[in-house]
N, C-alpha and C positions, 0 to 999 in steps of 0.2 A: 360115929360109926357109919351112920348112914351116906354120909360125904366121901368117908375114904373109901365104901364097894362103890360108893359112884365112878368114883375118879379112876378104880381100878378097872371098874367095866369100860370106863369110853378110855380108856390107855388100849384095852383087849378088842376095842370093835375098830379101832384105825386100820386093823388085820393084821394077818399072821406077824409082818414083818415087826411090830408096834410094842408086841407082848411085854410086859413087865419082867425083868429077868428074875427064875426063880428065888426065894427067898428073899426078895427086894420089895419092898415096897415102893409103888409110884402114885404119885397125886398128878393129874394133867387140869387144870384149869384154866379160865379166861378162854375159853374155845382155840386150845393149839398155844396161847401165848405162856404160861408156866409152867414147868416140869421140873419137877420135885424126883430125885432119887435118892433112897436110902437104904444101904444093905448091910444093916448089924449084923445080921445073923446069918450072912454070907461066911461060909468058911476060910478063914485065909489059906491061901497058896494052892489050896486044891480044886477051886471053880476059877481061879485069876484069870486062865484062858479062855475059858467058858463065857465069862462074864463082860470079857472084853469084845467077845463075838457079841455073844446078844446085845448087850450096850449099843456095838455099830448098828446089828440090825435094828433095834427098838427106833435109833435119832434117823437113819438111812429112810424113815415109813413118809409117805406123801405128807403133804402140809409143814412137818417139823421144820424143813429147811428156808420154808416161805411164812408160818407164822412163829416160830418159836422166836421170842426175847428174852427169853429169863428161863437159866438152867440150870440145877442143882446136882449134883450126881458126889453124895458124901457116904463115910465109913463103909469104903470098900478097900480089898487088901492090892486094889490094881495099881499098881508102880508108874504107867506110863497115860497118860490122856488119849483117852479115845480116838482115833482116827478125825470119825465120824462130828467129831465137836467142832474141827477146822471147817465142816462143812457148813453149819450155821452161821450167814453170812448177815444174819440181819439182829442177832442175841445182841442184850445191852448190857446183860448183866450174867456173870459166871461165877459158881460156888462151886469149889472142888477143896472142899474142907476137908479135914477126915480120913484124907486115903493113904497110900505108902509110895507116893508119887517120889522119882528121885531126881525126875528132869523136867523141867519145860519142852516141850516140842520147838524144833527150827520150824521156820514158816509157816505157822498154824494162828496164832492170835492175831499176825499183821494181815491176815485176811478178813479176820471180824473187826472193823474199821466203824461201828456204834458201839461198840462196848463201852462202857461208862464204869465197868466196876466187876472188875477179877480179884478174886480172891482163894488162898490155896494155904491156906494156914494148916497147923499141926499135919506135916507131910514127913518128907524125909529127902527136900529138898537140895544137893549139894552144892550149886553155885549155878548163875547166874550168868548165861552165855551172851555174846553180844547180839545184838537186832531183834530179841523176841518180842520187844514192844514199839519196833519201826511203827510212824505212820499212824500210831493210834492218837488222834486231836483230840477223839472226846472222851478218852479216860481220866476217871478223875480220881479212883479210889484202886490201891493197888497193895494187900497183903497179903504178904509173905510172911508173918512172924511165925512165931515155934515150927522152925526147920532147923537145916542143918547145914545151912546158905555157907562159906566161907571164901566165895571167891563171884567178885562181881564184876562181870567185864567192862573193861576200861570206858567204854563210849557208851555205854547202854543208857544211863542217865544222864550224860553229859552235853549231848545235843540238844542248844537253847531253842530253836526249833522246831523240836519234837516236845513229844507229851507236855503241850502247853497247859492243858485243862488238870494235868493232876494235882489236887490239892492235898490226899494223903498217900505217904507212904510208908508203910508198917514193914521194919526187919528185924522186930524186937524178938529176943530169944533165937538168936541162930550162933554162927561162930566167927565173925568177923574180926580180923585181926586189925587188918590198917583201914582207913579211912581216905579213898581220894578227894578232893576238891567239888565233887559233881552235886552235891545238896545244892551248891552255888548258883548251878544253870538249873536246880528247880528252883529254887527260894524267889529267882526273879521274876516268876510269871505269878506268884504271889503279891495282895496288897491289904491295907488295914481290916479291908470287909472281906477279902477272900484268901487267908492266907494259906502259905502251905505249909503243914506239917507234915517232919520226917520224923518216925520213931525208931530210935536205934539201941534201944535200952538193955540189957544183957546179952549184947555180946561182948566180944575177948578184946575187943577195940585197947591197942597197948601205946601206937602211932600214928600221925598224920603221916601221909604220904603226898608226891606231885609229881607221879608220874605223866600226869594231861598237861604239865608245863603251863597252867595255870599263876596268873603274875596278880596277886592280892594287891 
C-alpha cells in the first residue's frame, strides 16, 4: 500500500502535465525508467477521449521521453495507441495488453528502434499492415495472440533482413485463413541455442499460399 501512494505521489509531483489519469492507477519506478498504467475501472467509451488526452499529457511530462524504457498502459477501453508512445525514442519494452485497440499505428514503432519486446495481446486487432515493424534489429519478442488479426501484410515478416533478433512470435487465437511462406525468412535467423518460435495455434488457417513467389 505504501509503495503504490508512493508511486502515485512521484507520478503527481513530475507536475501538472504527469498526473495519473482519473480512475487509473500508475506505478512510476526505477527514477523515470518504469511506468505501469492500469485502468479497470475506467468506464468504457465514455472517458476513451478523455483518456487518450490525459495519456498524451501524462507521457508528453519532462524526463519520460529521455528516461522511460519500459511502458505499460493496459485494461483501457482506448481503440487506437497514444500519440505520445511514438514519442518514447529510447522504451525497450511495451505492454499494451488489455485495451480495445483495432489498429497498429503507421510510423510509430519504427521510431522506437531499442525495443526488444511489444506486446498487445487480448485487443481487437484486425490485420496487420505493412512496415509497422521496419528497421526494428533488436526486437525479439513480438505478441499479438487473442486478436482478431486476419490479414497480414505480404512483406511485413518477409524481409530476411529485417527483424533479425526476433525469436518469438505469437498469433495464436486470431482469424488467419491462409498461411504465406514468411515463417521461412524468420526461422533462418534462428539456431539450435537460439531458436525461433512462431505460434499460430487457433486460427482458421485452411491453406498454404505463395504469393511472395517463394521457390522451397
Amino acid at each position: 500500500m505504501a509503495l503504490a501512494f508512493f508511486a502515485l505521489a512521484y507520478v503527481d509531483a513530475i507536475g501538472n502535465r504527469a498526473r495519473c489519469p482519473a480512475d487509473c492507477s500508475c506505478q512510476l519506478t526505477s527514477f523515470y525508467s518504469h511506468l505501469t498504467v492500469d485502468c479497470s475501472h475506467v468506464l468504457p467509451d465514455v472517458y476513451k477521449q478523455q483518456l487518450s488526452h490525459n495519456l498524451n499529457s501524462m507521457l508528453s511530462a519532462d524526463n519520460f521521453d529521455e528516461y522511460l524504457t519500459s511502458l505499460s498502459i493496459t485494461n483501457t477501453p482506448l481503440t487506437r495507441v497514444p500519440a505520445s508512445v511514438c514519442k518514447l525514442l529510447n522504451l525497450t519494452s511495451l505492454n499494451l495488453n488489455h485495451n480495445r485497440l483495432t489498429e497498429l499505428p503507421d510510423n510509430c514503432f519504427t521510431k522506437l528502434t531499442k525495443l526488444r519486446s511489444i506486446t498487445a495481446a487480448y485487443n481487437a486487432i484486425t490485420g496487420l499492415q505493412e512496415g509497422i515493424f521496419d528497421g526494428l534489429q533488436n526486437l525479439m519478442t513480438i505478441n499479438l495472440s487473442y486478436n482478431h488479426i486476419a490479414v497480414v501484410g505480404l512483406r511485413l515478416f518477409s524481409n530476411s533482413s529485417d527483424l533479425i533478433s526476433v525469436r518469438s512470435l505469437d498469433l495464436r487465437y486470431n482469424q488467419l485463413t491462409s498461411l504465406e511462406p514468411w515463417w521461412y525468412y524468420r526461422c533462418i535467423h534462428g539456431c539450435e541455442t537460439s531458436p525461433v518460435i512462431i505460434r499460430l495455434r487457433n486460427n482458421l488457417i485452411s491453406n498454404f499460399t505463395n504469393k511472395l513467389n517463394f521457390r522451397f
